[in-house]
C-alpha positions in Angstrom: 103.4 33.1 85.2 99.6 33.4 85.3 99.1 29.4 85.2 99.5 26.3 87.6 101.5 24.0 86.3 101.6 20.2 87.3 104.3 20.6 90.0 102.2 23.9 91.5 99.5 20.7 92.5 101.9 18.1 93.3 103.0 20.6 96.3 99.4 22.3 97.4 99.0 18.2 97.5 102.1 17.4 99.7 101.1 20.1 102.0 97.4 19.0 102.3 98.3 15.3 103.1 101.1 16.5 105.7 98.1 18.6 107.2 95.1 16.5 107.0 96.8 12.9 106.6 95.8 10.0 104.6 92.8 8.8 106.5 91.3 12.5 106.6 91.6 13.2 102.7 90.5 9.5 102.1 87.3 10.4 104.2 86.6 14.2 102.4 86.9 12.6 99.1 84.6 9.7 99.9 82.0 12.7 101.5 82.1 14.9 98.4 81.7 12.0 96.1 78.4 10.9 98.1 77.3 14.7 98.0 78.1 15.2 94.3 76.1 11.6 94.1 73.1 12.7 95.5 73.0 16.2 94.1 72.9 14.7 90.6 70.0 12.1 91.3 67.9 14.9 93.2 68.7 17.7 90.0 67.4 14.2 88.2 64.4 14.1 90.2 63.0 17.0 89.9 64.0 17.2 86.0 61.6 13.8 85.7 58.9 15.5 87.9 59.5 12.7 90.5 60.1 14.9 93.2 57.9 14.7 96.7 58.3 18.2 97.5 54.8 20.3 97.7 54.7 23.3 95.8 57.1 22.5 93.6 55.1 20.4 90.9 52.9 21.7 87.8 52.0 24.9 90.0 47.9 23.5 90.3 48.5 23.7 94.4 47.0 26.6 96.3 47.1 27.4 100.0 44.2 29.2 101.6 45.4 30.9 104.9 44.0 33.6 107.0 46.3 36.7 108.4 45.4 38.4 111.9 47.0 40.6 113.1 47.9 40.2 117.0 46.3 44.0 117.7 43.4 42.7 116.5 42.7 39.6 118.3 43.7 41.4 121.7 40.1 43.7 120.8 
């Protein structure tokens, strides 16, 4: 009663590919495998330290900015 059993997918599946069609679910599984593709090697990336992003290294970068307030600068 609580669980899915085999036949619960085997119609969720039916009803998707009578929706969607064969071409469309083709093309969603091809795009999620790409996206799960290049969320590992990024995760991997950034594990290694490779990754080009500033600010996100060894913490050694600094920005110097200055603030003014727009009150100010209309004095």
């Amino acid at each position: 009663m609580g669980a899915f059993s085999v036949w619960h997918l085997v119609v969720v599946l039916l009803i998707a590919l009578v929706i969607f069609g064969a071409g469309k679910i083709k093309n969603i599984g091809s795009d999620l495998g790409s996206a799960i593709k290049n969320f590992r090697s990024a995760v991997r990336e950034e594990e290694e330290g490779t990754g080009n992003r500033p600010g996100l290294g060894d913490g050694s970068q600094t920005i110097n900015a200055e603030v003014k307030r727009e009150d100010a600068v209309k004095r």
